[in-house]
C-alpha positions in Angstrom: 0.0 -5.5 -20.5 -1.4 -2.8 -18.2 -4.2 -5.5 -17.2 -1.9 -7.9 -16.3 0.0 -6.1 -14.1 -3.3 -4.6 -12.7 -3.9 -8.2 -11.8 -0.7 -8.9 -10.1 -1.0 -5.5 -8.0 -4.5 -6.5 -6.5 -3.2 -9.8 -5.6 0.0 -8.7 -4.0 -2.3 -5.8 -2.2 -4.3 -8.7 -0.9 -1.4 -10.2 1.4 0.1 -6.9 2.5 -2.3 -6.2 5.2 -3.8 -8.4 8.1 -7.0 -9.2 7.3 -10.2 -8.4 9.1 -11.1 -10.7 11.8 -15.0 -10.3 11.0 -14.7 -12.0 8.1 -13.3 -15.3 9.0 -15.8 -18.2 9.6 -14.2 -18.2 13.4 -16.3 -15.1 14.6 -19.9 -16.0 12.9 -21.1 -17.1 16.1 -19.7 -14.3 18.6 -21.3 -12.1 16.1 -24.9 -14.0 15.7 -24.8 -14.2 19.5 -23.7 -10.4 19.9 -26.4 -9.5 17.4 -29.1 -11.5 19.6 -27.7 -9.4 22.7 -27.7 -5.8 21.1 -31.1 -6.5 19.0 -33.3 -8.0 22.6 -31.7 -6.4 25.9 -30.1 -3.7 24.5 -26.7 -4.2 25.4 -23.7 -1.8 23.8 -21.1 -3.7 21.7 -18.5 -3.0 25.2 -20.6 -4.9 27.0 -20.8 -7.7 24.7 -17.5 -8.1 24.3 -16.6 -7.6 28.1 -19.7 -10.4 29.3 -18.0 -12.9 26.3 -14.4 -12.8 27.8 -15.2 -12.8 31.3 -17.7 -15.6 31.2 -15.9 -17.6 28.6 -18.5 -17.9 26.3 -16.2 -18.3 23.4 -11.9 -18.8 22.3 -10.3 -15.5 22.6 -9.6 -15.7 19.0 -13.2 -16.1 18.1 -13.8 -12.7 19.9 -13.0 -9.1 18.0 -11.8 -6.2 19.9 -14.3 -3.6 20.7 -12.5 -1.0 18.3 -12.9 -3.3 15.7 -16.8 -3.7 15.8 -16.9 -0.2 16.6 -15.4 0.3 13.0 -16.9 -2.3 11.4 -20.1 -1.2 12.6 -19.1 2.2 10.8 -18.8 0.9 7.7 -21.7 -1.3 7.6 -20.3 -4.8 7.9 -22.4 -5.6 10.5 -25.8 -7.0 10.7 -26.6 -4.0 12.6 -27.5 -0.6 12.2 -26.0 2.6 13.9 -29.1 3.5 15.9 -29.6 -0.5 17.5 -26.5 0.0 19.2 -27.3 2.5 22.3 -23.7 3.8 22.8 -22.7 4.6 19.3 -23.6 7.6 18.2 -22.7 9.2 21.9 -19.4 8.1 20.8 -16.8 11.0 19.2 -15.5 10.1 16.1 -11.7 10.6 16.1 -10.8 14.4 14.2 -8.0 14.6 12.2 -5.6 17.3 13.4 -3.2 18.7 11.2 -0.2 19.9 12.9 1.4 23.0 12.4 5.1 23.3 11.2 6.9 25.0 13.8 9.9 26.2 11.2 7.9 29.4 9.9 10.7 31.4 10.0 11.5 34.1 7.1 9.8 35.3 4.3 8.3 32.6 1.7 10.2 31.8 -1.5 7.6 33.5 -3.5 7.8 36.8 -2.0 11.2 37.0 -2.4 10.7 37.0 -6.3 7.8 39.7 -6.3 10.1 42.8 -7.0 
């Protein structure tokens, strides 16, 4: 019972989030191209990305958004490694910033028991 509905969980995850671009068939030859590009004249992933669209090279569908080979380069699903790509470890990684409640007013609930 608790396998089956395992099952039908993963599969209903599946569909409840767009899928990544990278991994449709469409982008296999912006990629081996942009590959070629980064590995022999050094080019950043911007530039790429920026030379594609400008000159046409391919559909705008078959080419990813920067971010998204930014972060797919983060997580290894490229056939590239962080220090082939010139820009990318200048780049900041996004910090998480926890925000502060602004309704600190009073004494806690637990103090108020400490008599």
């Amino acid at each position: 019972m608790a396998k089956r509905g395992q099952k039908a969980y993963a599969e209903n995850r599946k569909s409840s989030r767009k899928p990544c671009k990278i991994d449709h068939d469409d982008c296999e030859l912006f990629i081996q191209w942009m590959v070629e590009r980064v590995r022999q004249e050094r080019w950043s992933l911007d530039a790429c990305v920026g030379y594609a669209r400008r000159n046409k090279l391919f559909t705008p569908e078959q080419i990813p958004c920067t971010k998204t080979l930014y972060n797919m380069l983060w997580a290894n699903k490229l056939p590239l490694s962080l220090f082939e790509v010139p820009q990318v470890l200048k780049h900041k990684r996004r910090r998480k910033w926890v925000r502060k409640n602004k309704r600190m007013k009073g004494r806690s609930i637990f103090d108020l028991f400490e008599i």
